[in-house]
N, CA, C and O atoms as a DFTB+ gen file, in Angstrom:
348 C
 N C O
     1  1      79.999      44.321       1.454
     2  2      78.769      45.074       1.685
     3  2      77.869      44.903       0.462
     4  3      78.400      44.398      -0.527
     5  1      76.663      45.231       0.394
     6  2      75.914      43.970      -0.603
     7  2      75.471      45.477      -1.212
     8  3      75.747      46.372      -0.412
     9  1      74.911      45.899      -2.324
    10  2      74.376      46.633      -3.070
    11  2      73.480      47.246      -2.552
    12  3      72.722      46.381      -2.112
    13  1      72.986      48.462      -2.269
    14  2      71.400      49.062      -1.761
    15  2      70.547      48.633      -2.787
    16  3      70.794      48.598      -3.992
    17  1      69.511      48.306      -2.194
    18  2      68.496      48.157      -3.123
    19  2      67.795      49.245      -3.373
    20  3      67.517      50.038      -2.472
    21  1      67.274      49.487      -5.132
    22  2      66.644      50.514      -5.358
    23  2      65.333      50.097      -5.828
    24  3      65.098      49.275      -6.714
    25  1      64.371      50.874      -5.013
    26  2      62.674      50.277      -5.323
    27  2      61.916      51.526      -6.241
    28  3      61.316      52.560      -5.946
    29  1      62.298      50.813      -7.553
    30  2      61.304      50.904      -8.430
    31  2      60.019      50.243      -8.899
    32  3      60.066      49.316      -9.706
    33  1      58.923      50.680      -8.431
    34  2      57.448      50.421      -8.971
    35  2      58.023      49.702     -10.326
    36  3      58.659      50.099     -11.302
    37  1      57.457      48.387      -9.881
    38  2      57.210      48.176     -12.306
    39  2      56.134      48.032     -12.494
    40  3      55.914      47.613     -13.630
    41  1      54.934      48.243     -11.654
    42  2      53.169      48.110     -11.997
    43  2      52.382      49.064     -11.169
    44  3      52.726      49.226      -9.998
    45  1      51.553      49.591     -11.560
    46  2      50.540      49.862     -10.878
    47  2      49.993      48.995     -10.352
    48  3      50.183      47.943     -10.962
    49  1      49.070      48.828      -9.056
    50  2      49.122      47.883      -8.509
    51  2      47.403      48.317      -8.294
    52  3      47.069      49.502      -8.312
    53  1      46.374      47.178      -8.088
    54  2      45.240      48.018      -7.985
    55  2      44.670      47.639      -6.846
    56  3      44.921      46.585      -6.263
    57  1      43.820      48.552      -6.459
    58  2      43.241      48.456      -4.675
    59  2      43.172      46.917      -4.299
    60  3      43.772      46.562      -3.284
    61  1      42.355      45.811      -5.186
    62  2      43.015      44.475      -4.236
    63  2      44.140      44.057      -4.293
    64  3      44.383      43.087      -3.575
    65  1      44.999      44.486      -4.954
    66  2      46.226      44.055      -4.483
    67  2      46.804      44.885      -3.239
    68  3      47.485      44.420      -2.325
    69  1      46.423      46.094      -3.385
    70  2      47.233      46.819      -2.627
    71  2      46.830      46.468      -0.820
    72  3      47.510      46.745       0.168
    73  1      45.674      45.871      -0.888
    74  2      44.712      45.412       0.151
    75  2      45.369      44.318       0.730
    76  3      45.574      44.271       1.942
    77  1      45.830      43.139      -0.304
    78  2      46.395      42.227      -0.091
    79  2      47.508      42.727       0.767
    80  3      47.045      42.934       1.889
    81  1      48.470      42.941       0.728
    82  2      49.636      43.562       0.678
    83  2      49.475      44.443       2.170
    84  3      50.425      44.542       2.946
    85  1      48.274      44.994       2.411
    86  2      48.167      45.994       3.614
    87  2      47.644      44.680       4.912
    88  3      48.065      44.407       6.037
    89  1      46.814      44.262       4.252
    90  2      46.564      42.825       5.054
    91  2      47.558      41.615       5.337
    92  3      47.218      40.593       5.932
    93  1      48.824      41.862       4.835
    94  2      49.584      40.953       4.899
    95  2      50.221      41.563       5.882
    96  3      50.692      40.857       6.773
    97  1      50.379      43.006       5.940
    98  2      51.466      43.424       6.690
    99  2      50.756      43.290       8.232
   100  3      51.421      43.118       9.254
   101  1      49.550      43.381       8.201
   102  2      48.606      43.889       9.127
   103  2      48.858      42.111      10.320
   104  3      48.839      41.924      11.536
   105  1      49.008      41.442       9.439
   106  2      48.867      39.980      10.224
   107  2      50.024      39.507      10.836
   108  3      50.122      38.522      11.567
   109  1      51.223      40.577      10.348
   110  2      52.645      40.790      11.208
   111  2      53.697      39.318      11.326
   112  3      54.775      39.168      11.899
   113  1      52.733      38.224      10.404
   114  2      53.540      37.265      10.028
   115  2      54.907      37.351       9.285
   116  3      55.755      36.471       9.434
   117  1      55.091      38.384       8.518
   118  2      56.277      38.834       7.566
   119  2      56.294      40.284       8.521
   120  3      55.498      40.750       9.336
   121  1      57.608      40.735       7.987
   122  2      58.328      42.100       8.074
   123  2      57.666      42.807       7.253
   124  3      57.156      42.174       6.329
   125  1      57.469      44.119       7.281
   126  2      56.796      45.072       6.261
   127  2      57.902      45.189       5.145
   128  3      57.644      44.890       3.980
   129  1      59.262      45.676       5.579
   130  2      60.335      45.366       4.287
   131  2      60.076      43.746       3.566
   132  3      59.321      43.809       2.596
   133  1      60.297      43.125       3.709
   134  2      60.020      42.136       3.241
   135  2      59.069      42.053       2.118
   136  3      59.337      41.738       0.958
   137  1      57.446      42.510       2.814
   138  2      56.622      42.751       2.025
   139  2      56.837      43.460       0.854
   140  3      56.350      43.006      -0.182
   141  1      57.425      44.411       0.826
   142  2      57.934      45.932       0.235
   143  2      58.829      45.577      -0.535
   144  3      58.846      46.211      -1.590
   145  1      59.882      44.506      -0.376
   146  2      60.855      44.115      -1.035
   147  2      59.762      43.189      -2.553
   148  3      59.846      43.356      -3.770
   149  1      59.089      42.508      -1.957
   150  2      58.535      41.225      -2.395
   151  2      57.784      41.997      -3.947
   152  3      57.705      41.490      -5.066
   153  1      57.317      43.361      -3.483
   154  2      56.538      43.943      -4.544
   155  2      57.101      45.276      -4.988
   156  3      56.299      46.044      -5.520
   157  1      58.404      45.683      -4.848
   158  2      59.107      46.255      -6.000
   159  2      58.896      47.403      -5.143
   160  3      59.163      48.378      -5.846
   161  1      58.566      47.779      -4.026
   162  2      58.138      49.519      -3.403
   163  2      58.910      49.409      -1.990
   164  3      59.609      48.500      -1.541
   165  1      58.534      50.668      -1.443
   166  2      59.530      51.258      -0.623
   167  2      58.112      50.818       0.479
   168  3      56.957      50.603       0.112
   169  1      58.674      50.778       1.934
   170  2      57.949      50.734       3.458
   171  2      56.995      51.475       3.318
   172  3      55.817      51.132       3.412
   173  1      57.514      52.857       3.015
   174  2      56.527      54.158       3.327
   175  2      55.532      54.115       1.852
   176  3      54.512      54.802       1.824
   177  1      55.886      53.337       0.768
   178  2      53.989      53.276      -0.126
   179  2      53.492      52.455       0.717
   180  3      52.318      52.755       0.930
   181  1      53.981      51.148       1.567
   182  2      52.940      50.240       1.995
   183  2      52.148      51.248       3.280
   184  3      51.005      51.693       3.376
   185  1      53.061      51.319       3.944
   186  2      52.730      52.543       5.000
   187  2      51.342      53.573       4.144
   188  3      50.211      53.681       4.619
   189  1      51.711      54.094       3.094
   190  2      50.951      54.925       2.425
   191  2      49.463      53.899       2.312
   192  3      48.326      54.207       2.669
   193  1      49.811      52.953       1.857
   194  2      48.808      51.917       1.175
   195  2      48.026      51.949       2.493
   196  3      47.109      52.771       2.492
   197  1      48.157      51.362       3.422
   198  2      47.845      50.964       5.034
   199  2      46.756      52.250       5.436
   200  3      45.714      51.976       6.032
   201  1      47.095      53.704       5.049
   202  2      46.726      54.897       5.436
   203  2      45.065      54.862       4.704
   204  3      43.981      55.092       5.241
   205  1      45.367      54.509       3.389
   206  2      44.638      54.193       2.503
   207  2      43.259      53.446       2.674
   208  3      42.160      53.792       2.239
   209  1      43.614      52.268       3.464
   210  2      43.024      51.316       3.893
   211  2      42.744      50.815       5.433
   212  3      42.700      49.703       5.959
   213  1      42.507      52.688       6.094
   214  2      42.417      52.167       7.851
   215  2      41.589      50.651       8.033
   216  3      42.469      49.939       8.517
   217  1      40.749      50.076       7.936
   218  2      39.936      49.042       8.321
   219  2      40.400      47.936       7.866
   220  3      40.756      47.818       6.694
   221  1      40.452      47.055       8.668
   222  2      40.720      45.163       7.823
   223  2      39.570      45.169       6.828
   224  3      38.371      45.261       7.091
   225  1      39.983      45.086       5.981
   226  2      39.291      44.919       4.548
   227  2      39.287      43.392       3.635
   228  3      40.335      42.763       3.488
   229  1      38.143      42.975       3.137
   230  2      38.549      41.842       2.590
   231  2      38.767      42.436       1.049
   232  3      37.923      42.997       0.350
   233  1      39.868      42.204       0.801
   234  2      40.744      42.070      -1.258
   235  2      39.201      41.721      -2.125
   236  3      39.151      42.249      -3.236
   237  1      37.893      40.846      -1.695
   238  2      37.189      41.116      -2.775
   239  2      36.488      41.768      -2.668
   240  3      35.707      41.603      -3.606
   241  1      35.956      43.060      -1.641
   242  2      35.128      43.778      -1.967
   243  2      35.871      45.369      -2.243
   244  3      35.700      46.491      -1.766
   245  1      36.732      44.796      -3.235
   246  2      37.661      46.400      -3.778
   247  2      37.144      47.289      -4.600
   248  3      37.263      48.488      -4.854
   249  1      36.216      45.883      -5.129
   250  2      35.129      47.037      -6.314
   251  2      34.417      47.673      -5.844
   252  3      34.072      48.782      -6.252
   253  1      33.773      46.735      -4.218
   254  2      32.659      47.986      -3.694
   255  2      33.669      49.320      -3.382
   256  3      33.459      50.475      -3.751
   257  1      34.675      48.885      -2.697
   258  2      35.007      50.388      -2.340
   259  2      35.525      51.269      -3.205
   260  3      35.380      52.481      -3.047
   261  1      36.258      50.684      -4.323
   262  2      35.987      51.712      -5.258
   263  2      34.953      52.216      -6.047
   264  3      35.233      52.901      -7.030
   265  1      33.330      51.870      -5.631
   266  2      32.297      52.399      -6.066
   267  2      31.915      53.536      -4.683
   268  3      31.132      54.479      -4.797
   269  1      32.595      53.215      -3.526
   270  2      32.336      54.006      -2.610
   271  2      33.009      55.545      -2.874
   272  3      32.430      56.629      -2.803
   273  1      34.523      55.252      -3.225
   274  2      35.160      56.668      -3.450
   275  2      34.493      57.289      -4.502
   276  3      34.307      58.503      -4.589
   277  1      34.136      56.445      -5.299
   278  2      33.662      57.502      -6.595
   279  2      32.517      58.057      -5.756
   280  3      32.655      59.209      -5.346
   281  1      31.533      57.470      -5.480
   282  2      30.500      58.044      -4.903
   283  2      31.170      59.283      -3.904
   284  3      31.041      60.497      -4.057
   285  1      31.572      58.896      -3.336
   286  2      32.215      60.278      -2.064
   287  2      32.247      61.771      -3.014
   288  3      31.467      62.723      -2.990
   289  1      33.469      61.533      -3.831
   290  2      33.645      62.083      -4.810
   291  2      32.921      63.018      -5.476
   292  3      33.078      64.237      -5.531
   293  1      31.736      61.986      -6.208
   294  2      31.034      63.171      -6.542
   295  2      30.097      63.609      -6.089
   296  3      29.372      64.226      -6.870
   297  1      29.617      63.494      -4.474
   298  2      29.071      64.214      -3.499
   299  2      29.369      65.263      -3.199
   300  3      28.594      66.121      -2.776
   301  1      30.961      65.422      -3.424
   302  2      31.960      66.394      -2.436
   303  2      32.182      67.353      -3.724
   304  3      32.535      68.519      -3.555
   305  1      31.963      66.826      -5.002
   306  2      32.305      67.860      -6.010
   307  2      30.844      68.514      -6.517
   308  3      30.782      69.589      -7.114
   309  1      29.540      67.589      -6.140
   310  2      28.553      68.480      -6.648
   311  2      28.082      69.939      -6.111
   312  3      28.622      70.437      -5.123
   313  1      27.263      70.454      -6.671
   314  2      27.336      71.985      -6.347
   315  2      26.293      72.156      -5.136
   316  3      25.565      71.163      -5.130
   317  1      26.035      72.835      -4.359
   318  2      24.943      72.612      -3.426
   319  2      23.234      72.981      -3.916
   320  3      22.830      73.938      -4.577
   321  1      22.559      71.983      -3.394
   322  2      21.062      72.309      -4.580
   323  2      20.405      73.955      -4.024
   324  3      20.565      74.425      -2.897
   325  1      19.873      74.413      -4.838
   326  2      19.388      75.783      -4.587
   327  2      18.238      75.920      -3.556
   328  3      17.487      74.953      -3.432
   329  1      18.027      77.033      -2.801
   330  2      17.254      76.974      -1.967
   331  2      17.549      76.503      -0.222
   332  3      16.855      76.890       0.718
   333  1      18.510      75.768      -0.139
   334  2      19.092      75.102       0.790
   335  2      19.939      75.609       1.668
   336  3      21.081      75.527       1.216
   337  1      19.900      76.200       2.939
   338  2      20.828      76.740       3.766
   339  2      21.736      76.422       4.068
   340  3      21.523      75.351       4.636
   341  1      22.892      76.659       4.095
   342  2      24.214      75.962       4.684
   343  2      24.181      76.375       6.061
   344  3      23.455      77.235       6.562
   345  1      25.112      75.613       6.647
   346  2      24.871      75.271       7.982
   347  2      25.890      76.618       8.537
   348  3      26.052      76.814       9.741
């Protein structure tokens, strides 16, 4: 019986990679373990990753979308301007 494997992260991994990786699984050419094996993590981060990344996404526009979250961000954290009714 062969050893369990234990999946320890050894990198942070950053949104295009993680894109890569969600797009790989997405094209169902490989196994998602496989994938998961290949980059040191468990099914359920890619799963997580995937959640992350509902839409086919292309790996180089990671910067836009991480200019998108920030933006979200601090939409959702600014205060509401004065004068202005809430709904």
């Amino acid at each position: 019986m062969p050893a369990p494997v234990v999946f320890t992260p050894s990198t942070d991994y950053t949104d295009k990679e993680k894109m890569v990786a969600v797009r790989e699984m997405r094209r169902k050419k490989r196994s998602v373990i496989s994938i998961a094996r290949e980059l040191g993590i468990s099914r359920q981060t890619l799963y997580a990753w995937a959640r992350e990344f509902p839409m086919p996404v292309n790996p180089d526009d990671a910067f836009q979308l991480q200019n998108l979250k920030l933006n979200v961000l601090q939409l959702t954290l600014k205060p509401p301007r004065q004068g202005l009714k809430s709904p």
